[in-house]
ROTIRO-30787 format. One record per residue (C-alpha): x, y, z. Coordinates in steps of 0.05 Angstrom, whole numbers, plus 5000, padded with zeros to 4 digits. Each point is the difference from the previous one (the first is absolute). Example, Ala and Ser with C-alpha at 12.3 -4.5 7.8 and 13.67 -1.06 7.14 Angstrom:
// ROTIRO-30787
<rec <5246,4910,5156>>
<rec <5027,5069,4987>>
//
This chain:
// ROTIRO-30787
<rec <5000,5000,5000>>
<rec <5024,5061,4976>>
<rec <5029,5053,5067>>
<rec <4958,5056,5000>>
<rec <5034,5081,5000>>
<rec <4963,5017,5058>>
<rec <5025,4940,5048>>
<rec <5060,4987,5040>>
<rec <5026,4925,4987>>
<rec <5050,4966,5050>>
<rec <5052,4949,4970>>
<rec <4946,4942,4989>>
<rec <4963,5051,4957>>
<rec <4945,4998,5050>>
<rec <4966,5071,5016>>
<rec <5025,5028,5071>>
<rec <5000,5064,5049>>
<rec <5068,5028,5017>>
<rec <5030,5000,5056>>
<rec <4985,5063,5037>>
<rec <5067,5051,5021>>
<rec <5024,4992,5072>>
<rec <4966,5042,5049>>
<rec <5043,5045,5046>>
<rec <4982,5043,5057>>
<rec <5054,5054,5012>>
<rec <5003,4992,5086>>
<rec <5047,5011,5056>>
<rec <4989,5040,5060>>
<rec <5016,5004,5071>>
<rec <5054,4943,5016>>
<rec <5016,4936,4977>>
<rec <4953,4963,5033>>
<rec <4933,5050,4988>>
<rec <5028,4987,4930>>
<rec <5003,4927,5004>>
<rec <4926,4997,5024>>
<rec <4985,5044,4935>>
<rec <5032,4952,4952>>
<rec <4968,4942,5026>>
<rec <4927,5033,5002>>
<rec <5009,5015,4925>>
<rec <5028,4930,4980>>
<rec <4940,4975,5032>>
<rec <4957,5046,4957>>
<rec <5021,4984,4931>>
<rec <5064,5036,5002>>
<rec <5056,4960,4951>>
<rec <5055,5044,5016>>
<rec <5039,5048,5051>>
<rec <5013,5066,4981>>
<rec <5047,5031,5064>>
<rec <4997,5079,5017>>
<rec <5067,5009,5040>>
<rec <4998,5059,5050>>
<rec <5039,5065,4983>>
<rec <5062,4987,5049>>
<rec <5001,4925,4961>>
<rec <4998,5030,4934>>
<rec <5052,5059,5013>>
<rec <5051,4948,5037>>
<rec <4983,5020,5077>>
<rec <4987,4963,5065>>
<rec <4935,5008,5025>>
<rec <5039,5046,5062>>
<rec <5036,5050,4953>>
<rec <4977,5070,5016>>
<rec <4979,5005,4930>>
<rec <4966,4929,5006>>
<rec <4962,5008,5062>>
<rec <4938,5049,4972>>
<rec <4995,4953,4945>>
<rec <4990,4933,5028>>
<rec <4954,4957,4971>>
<rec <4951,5052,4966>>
<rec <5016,4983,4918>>
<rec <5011,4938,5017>>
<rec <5034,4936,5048>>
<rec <5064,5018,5041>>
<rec <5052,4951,4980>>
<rec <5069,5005,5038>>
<rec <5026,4924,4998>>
<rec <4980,4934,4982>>
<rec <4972,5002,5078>>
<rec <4946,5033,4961>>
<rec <4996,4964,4938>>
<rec <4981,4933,5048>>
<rec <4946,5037,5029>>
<rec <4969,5022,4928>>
<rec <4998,4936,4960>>
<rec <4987,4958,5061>>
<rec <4950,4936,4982>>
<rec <5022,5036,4916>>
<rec <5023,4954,4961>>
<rec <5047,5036,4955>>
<rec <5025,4945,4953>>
<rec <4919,5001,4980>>
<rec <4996,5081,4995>>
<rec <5013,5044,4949>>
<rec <5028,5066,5033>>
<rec <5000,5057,4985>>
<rec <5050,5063,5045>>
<rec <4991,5071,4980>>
<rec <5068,5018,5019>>
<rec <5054,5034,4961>>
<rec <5068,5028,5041>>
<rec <4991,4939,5045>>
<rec <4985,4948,4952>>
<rec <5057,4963,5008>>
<rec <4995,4991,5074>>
<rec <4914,4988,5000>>
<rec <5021,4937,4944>>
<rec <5059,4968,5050>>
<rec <4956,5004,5059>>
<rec <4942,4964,4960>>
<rec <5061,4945,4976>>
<rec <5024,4999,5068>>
<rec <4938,4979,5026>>
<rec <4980,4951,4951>>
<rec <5063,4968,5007>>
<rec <4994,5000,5079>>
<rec <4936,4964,4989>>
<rec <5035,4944,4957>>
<rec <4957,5034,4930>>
<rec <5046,4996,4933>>
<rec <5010,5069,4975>>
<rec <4990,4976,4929>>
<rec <4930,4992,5024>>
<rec <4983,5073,5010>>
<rec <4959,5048,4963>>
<rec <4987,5067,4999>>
<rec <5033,5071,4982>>
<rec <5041,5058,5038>>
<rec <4977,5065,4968>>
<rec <5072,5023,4992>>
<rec <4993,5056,4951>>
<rec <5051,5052,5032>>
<rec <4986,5043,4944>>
<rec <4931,5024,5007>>
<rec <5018,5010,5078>>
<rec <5040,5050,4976>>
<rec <4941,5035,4960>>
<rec <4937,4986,5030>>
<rec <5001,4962,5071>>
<rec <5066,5016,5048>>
<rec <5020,4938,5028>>
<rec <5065,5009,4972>>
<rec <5068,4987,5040>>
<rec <5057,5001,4967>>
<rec <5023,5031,4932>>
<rec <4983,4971,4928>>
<rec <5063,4959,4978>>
<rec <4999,4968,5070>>
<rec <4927,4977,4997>>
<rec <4997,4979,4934>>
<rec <5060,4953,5030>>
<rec <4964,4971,5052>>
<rec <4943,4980,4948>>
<rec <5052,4968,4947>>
<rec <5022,4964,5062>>
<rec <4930,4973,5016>>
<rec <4988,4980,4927>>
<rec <5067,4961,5001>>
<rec <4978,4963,5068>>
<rec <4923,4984,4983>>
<rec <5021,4977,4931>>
<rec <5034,4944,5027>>
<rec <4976,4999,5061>>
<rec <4920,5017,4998>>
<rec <4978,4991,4932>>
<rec <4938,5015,5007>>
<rec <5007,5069,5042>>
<rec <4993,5072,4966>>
<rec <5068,5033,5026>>
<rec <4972,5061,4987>>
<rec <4927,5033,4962>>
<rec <4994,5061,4951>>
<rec <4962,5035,5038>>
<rec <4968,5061,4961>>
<rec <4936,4994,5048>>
<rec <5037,5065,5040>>
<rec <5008,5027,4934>>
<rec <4927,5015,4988>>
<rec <4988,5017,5076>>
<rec <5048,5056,4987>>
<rec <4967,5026,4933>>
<rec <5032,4954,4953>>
<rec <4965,4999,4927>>
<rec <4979,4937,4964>>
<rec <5070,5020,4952>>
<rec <5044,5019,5066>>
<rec <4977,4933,5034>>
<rec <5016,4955,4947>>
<rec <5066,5030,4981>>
<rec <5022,5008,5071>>
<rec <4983,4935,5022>>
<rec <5044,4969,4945>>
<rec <5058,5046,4993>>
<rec <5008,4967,5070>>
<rec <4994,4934,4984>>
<rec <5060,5023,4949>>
<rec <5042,5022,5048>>
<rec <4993,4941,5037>>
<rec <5011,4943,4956>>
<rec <5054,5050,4966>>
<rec <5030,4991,5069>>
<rec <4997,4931,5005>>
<rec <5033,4987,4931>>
<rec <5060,5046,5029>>
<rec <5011,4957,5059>>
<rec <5012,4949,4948>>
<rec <4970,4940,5047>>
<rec <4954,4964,4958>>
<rec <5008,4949,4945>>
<rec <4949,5015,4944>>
<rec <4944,4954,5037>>
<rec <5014,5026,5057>>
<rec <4992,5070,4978>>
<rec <4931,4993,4968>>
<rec <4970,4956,5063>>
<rec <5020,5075,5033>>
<rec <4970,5029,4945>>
<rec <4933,4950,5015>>
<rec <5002,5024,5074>>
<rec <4990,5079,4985>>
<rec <4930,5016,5017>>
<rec <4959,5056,4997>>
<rec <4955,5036,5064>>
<rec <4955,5047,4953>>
<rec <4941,5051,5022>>
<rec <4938,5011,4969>>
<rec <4954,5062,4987>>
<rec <4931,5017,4985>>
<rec <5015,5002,4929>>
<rec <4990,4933,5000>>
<rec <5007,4989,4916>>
<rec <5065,5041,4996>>
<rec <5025,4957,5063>>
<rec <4984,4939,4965>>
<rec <5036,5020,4938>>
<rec <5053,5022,5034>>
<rec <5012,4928,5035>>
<rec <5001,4982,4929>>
<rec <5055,5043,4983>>
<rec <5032,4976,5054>>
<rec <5001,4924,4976>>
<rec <5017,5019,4935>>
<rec <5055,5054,5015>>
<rec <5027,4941,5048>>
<rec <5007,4950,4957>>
<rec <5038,5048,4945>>
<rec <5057,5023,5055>>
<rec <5002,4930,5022>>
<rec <5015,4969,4928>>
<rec <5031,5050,4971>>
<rec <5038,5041,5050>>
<rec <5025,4933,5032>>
<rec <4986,4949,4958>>
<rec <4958,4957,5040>>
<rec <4980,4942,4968>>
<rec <4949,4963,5041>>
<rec <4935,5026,4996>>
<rec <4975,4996,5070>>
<rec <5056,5035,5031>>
<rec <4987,5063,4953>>
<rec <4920,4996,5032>>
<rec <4971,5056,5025>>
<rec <4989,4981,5079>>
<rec <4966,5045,5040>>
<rec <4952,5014,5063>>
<rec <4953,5060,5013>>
<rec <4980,5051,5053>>
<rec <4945,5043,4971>>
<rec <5014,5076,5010>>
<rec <4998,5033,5066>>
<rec <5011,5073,4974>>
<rec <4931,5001,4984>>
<rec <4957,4985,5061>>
<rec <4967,5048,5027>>
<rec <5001,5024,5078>>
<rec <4926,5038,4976>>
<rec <4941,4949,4994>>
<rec <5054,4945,5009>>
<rec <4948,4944,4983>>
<rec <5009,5020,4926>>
<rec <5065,4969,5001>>
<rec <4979,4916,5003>>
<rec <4970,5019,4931>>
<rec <5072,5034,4978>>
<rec <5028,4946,5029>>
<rec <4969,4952,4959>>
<rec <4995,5032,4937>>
<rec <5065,5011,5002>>
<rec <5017,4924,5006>>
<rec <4967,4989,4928>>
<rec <5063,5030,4977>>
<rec <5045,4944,5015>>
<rec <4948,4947,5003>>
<rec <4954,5001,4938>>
<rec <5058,4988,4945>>
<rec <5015,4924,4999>>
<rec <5076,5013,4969>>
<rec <5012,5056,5049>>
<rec <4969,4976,5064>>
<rec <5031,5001,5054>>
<rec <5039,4937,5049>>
<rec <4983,5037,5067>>
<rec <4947,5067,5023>>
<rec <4996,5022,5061>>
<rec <4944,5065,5009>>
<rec <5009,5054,5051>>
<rec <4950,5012,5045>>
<rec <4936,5056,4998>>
<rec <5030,5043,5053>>
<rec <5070,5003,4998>>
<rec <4993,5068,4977>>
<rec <4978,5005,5080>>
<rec <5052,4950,5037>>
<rec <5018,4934,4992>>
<rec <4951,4954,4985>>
<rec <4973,4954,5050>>
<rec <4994,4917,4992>>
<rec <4927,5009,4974>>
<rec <5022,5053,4949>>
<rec <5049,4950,4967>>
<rec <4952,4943,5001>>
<rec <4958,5039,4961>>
<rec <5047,5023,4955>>
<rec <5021,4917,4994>>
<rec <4927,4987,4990>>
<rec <4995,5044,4939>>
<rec <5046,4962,4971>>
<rec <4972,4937,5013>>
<rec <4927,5024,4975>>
<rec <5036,5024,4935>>
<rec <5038,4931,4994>>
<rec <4951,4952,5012>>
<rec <4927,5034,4994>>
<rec <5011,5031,4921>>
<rec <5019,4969,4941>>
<rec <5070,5036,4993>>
<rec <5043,4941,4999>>
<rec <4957,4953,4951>>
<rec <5019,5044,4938>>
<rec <5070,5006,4958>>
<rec <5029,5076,4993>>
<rec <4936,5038,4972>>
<rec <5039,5063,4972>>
<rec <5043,4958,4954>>
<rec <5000,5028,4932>>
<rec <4966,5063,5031>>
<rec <5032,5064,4953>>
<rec <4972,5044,5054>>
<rec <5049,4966,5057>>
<rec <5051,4979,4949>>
<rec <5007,5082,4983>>
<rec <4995,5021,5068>>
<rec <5054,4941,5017>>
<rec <5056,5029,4957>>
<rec <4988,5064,5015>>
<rec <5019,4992,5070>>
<rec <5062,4953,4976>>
<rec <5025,5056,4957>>
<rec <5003,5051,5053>>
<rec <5023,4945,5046>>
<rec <5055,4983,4951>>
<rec <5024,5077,4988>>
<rec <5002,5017,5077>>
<rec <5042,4931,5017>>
<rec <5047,5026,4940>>
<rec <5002,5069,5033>>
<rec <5026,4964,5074>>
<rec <5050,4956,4963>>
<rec <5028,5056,4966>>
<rec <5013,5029,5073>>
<rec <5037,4940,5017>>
<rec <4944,4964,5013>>
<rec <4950,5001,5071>>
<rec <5052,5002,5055>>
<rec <5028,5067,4963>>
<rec <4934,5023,4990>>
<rec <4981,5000,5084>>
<rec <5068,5040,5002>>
<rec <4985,5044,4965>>
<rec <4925,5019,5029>>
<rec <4968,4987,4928>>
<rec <4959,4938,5015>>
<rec <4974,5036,5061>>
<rec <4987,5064,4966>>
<rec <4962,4967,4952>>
<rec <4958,4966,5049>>
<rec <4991,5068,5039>>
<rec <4979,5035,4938>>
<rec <4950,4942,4983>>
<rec <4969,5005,5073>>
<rec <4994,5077,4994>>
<rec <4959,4993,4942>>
<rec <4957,4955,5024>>
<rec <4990,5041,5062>>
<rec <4991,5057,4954>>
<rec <4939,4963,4966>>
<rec <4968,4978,5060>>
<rec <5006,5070,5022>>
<rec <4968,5034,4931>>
<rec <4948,4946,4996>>
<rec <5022,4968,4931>>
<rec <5012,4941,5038>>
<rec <4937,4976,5038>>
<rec <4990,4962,5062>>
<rec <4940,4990,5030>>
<rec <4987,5013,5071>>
<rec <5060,5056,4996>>
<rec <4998,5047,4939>>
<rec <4935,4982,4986>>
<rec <4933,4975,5019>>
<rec <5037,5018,5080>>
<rec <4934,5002,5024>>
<rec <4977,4927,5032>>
<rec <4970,4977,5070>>
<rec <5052,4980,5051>>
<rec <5031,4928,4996>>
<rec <4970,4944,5041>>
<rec <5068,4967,4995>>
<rec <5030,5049,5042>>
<rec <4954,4985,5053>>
<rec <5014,4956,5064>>
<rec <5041,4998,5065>>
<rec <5064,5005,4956>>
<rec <4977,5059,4941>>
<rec <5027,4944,4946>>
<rec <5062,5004,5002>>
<rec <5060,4952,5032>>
<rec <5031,5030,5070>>
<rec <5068,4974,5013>>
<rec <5004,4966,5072>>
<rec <5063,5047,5021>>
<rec <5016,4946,5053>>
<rec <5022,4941,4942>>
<rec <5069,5041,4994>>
<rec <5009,4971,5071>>
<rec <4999,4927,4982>>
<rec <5041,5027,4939>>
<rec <5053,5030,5054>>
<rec <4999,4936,5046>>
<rec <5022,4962,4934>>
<rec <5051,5036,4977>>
<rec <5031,5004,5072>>
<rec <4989,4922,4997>>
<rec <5046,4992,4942>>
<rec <5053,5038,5023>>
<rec <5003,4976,5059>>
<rec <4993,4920,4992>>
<rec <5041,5003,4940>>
<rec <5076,4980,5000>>
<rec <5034,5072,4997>>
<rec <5054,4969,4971>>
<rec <4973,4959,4942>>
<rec <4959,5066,4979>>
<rec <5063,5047,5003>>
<rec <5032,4937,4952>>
<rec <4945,5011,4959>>
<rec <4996,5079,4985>>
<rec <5082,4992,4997>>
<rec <5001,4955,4945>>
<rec <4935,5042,4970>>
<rec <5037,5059,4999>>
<rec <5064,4971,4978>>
<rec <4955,4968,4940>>
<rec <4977,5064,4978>>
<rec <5071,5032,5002>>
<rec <5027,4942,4958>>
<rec <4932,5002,4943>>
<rec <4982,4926,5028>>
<rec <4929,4979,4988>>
<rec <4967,5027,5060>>
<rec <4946,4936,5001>>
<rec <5039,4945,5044>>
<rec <5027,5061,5055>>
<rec <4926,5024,5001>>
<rec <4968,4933,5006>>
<rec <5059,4985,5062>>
<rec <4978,5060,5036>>
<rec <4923,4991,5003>>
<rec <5013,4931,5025>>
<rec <5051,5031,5059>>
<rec <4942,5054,5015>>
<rec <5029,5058,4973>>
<rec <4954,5055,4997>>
<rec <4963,5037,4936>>
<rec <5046,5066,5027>>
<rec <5060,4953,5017>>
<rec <4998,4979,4926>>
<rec <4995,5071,4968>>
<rec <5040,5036,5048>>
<rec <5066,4955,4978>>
<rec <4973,5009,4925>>
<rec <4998,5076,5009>>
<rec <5078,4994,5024>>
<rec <5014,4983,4935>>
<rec <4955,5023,4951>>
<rec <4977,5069,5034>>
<rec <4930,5035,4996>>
<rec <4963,5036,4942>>
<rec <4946,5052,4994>>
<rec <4979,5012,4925>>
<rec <4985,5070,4968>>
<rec <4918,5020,5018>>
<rec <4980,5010,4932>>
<rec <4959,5074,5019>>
<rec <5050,5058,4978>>
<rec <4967,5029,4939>>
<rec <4931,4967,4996>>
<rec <4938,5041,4986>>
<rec <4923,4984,5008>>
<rec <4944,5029,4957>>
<rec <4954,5022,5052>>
<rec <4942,5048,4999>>
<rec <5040,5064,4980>>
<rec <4957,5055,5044>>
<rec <5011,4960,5063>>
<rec <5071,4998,4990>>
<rec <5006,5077,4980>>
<rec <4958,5010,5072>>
<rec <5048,4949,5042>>
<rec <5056,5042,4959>>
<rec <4978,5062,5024>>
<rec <4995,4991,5072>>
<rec <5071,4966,5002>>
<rec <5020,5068,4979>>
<rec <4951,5031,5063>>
<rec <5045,4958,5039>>
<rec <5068,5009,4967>>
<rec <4982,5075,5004>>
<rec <4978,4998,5073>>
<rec <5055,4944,5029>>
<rec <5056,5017,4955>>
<rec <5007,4934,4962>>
<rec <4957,4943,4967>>
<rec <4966,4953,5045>>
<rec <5043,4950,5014>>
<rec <4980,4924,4999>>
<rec <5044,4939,5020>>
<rec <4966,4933,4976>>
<rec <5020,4934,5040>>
<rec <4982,4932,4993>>
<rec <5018,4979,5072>>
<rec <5015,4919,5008>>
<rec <5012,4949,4958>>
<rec <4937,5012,4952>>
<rec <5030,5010,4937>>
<rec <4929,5008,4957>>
<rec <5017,5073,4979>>
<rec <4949,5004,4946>>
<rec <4952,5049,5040>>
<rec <5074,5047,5027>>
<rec <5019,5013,4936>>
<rec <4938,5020,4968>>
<rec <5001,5052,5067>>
<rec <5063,5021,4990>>
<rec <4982,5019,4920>>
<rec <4944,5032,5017>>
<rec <5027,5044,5061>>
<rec <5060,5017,4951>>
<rec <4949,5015,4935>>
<rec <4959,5050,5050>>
<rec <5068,5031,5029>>
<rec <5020,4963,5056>>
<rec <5069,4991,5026>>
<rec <4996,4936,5011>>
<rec <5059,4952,5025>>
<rec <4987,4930,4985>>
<rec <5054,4947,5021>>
<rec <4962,4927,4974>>
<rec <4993,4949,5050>>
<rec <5019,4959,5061>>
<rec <5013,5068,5040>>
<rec <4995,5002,5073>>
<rec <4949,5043,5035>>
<rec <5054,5029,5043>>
<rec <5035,5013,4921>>
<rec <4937,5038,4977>>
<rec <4994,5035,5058>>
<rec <5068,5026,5001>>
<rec <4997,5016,4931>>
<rec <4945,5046,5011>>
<rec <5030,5036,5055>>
<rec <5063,5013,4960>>
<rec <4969,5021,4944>>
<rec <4951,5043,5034>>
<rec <4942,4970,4969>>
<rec <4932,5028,5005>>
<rec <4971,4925,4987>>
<rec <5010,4931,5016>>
<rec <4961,4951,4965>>
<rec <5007,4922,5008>>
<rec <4974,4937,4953>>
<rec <4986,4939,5036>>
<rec <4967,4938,4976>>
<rec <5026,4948,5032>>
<rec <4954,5015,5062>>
<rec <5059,5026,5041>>
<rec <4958,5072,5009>>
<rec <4999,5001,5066>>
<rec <5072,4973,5031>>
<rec <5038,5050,4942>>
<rec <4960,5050,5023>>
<rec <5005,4998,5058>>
<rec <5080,4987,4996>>
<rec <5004,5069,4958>>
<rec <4956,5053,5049>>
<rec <5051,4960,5053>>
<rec <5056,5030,4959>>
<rec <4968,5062,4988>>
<rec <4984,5012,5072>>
<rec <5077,4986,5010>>
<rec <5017,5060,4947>>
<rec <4944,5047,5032>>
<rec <4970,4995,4943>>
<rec <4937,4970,5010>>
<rec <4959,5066,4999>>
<rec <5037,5033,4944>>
<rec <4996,4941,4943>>
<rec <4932,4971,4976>>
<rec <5009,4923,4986>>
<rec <4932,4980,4944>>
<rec <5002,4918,4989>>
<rec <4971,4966,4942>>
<rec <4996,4928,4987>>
<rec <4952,4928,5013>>
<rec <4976,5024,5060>>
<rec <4931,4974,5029>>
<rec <4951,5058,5025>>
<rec <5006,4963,5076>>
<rec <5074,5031,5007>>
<rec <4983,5066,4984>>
<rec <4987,5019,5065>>
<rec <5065,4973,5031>>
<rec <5050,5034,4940>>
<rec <4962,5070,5011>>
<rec <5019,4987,5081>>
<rec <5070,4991,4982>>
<rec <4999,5073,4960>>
<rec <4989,4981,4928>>
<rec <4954,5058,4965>>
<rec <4971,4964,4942>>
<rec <4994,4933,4974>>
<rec <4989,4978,4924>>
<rec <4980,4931,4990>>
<rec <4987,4971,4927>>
<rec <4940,5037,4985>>
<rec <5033,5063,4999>>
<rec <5028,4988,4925>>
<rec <4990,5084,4986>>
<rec <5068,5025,5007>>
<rec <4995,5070,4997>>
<rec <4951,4996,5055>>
<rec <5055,4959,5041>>
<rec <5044,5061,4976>>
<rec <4951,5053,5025>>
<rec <4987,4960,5066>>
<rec <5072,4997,5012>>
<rec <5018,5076,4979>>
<rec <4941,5010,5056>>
<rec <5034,4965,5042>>
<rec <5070,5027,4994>>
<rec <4970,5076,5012>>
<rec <4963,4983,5063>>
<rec <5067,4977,5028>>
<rec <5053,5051,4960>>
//
């Protein structure tokens, strides 16, 4: 019997379903073992895979007790200072059955040998395990901040890895393009696709330097790049665009390296559906984003993807709680198993309409790569600021169109009008609340370590780490021997930043312009000049992003807009103290201190900066404004401390955060 078009046929010809994409839930919070409990809970529900959210201390290479640690414990995600703590999460896990995924990046290294460590303390074959360490060092540099040390160095450590889990863990991602961030911080369609690739260049251009594969070995590395992609509302342009991506894949793979085998030059890559765009106003429109934005990377057979995992409706609020990610896993499900989605073969084949739109984007794509490479490729390009720059001058125009109405969204720009949410209802107003008191178990097992461990095994351990990275030996085997002698996560990267020192990359902000509504900004203009006239200089603005948050998006869009208005504004990047802000600003003489936070530190940095203000007597003379995630309930308790005005994600007009500010500033001046 003839196979009909409209059918998918397994390898007996009979007519099947496929196979639906692994479902992920993006979790971690608290300690290991609140973390633990969450992984279990969602394996029971129907969850096929871990997807780990490391804490900011983890991610930035800090114990849990570092002053610039302790604020930050727990709140983005699990505390993880030894393989004390990496017990305690996958207890009753079975990790030669999972398929893991780590969002960590200046750490990587040390996350993967404390997950070998274990598995080999349990007796488990490290062959066996599966999963993925994000690893892409790059796009920390341009959209996310978890960065440690500087470019040559951490593309090192991720050669390394690929040399170990080649012949090592086969079936482990060493590291995973991740150009996600990239849209978070106002990537295009174009900018994602050619960024996300010129990195992949630089890293398997890397790996052909070191010169430590044999040709099979080289394209089994080439089979174990994947991809960690976002997706928009835009949900045909998103699909096409994972399109380009498989095709503009398998072109570098074959033709810039000459892979032969065809399933090592396969597109691979998992999903999490934009964030940028949900809402804090009527925040129940967002399951619907959400979910329409999930068509993008599910509805095309040939570019579906191997693993989606969905934010959740109010993490423009806080952190989501347990029963926001089961319903963001139940979406999934409903869309896997309750339509018809995975009965048919790819339904825009032969489509002119996607075809166009397809090389389009590829063509762009392709010119932009060309542009990098001709600046010495991706590594050159964060030197020099123009990868950032380009994202910053994406962002601003987006802003710009949110801001002139040209681009829509509903519940914000327009149709703003709606009856309150039921969802924010309750004893707990919807959103997640961090129990303060799981840093203490965190604490208690990190003094564990330290103190049951032998001293003298660990000091062994960082020695011959150190001496390692001094002599360019693979870092893998002196890792894996100091998770299993209970080194800790700051141990590890305190040795490493001996020898490789620290970086901060350029900000990306000097010269960028919005289009805003020109008569507001002539008005904001002219009362600057009241107050130069009246004061005797512009208002002065320093800009911090206190901690170890390094999601700068909303900071630097500030800092354009206070400069485009006529602002003086000093803007250092991120991973500053509070006691470094607040300093600045007394030196400087500001008029203005303004702080990001959104990794729900609000209230400790705030608290640590009045402290230091109070110690410069300047408490009374310097206005501190806050903006950031921060839930209505802590409002209260940051005005207490002295803030004057706090902008959450609703307040998207920026020359009415400039005027509030320059209102501000004159009260005070």
């Amino acid at each position: 019997m003839a196979q009909e078009a409209h059918k998918i046929y397994n390898k007996e010809g009979v007519a099947t379903r496929e196979e639906p994409w692994i479902f992920r839930t993006y979790g971690g919070h608290s300690n290991a073992r609140a973390t633990n409990e969450l992984y279990r809970t969602g394996l029971a529900r129907g969850q096929t895979g871990l997807s780990i959210a490391f804490d900011l201390a983890t991610q930035c290479g800090y114990d849990s007790d570092h002053p610039m640690a302790r604020p930050e414990v727990g709140k983005v995600g699990v505390p993880i200072n030894s393989l004390l703590d990496f017990r305690m999460m996958f207890d009753q896990i079975p990790l030669e059955k999972m398929n893991t995924s780590m969002t960590i990046n200046g750490t990587a290294m040390w996350l993967l040998s404390l997950y070998i460590a274990l598995a080999e303390e349990r007796g488990i074959d490290p062959s066996l395990l599966q999963g993925t360490t994000q690893n892409d060092i790059i796009k920390e540099y341009l959209a996310r901040g978890t960065y440690i040390f500087p470019p040559e160095s951490s593309i090192r450590l991720i050669v390394d890895m690929y040399e170990y889990c080649v012949r090592h863990i086969p079936k482990w991602n060493p590291s995973n393009i991740c150009s996600y961030h990239l849209q978070e911080a106002g990537a295009t369609p174009v900018q994602e696709l050619s960024f996300a690739l010129v990195t992949a260049i630089a890293i398997l251009d890397a790996i052909k330097e070191r010169n430590c594969f044999s040709e099979a070995e080289f394209e089994q590395a080439v089979g174990r790049i994947s991809f960690f992609v976002n997706s928009g509302m835009r949900f045909i342009e998103e699909m096409c665009k994972m399109r380009a991506f498989g095709e503009m894949w398998d072109d570098i793979t074959k033709n810039r390296y000459g892979v032969k085998t065809e399933k090592y030059r396969r597109f691979r890559y998992g999903v999490q559906v934009n964030s940028l765009g949900l809402t804090e106003e009527q925040p129940e429109n967002n399951a619907w984003r959400i979910l329409i934005e999930a068509l993008g990377v599910t509805i095309s057979q040939k570019a579906r993807c191997r693993a989606l995992q969905l934010p959740a409706w109010n993490e423009a609020l806080s952190l989501p709680r347990p029963w926001d990610q089961q319903w963001s896993l139940r979406m999934q499900q409903v869309m896997a198993y309750e339509t018809d989605l995975l009965e048919y073969p790819d339904i825009f084949d032969g489509s002119p309409v996607i075809q166009s739109k397809v090389l389009s984007l590829m063509t762009e794509a392709k010119a932009e790569i060309e542009k990098v490479l001709a600046q010495g490729g991706a590594v050159e390009a964060i030197k020099s600021g123009y990868m950032k720059s380009q994202l910053v001058k994406s962002q601003a125009e987006r802003m710009s169109r949110i801001m002139t109405g040209d681009l829509k969204i509903v519940g914000r720009n327009i149709y703003s009008e709606g009856l309150p949410s039921p969802l924010l209802g309750g004893a707990d107003s919807g959103i997640f609340k961090v129990d303060h008191s799981a840093a203490d178990e965190t604490l208690a097992t990190l003094k564990q370590a330290r103190e049951t461990r032998d001293n003298a095994v660990a000091e062994k351990a960082l020695q011959k780490l150190e001496a390692d990275a001094k002599a360019n030996v693979n870092l893998m085997p002196a890792s894996i021997a100091c998770a299993k002698a209970l080194v800790t996560t700051g141990e590890w990267a305190n040795t490493l930043r001996k020898v490789f020192g620290e970086y901060r990359p350029l900000t990306g902000v000097e010269g960028q312009k919005l289009t805003l509504s020109e008569d507001r900004v002539v008005a904001v203009r002219k009362n600057i000049e009241v107050f130069k006239e009246k004061h005797g200089h512009r208002p002065r603005f320093v800009l911090g992003k206190p901690g170890l948050d390094g999601h700068s998006n909303g900071a630097e869009m500030v800092a354009v807009a206070a400069r485009h208005v006529g602002f003086d504004v000093i803007y250092s990047g991120i991973r500053l103290t509070p006691e470094e802000i607040a300093r600045a600003a007394v030196e400087e003489n500001a008029d203005l201190i303004a702080m990001s936070i959104l990794s729900g530190s609000h209230v400790e940095l705030v608290d640590q900066l009045m402290k230091t203000l109070v110690k410069y007597k300047a408490e009374k003379e310097i206005p501190l404004v806050v903006g950031g995630i921060i839930p209505e309930s802590d409002f209260g308790t940051l005005k207490s401390l002295g803030v004057q005005h706090i902008f959450t994600p609703k307040d998207y007009d920026l020359i009415a955060i400039m005027e509030k500010n320059l209102e501000i500033a004159e009260a005070f001046a």
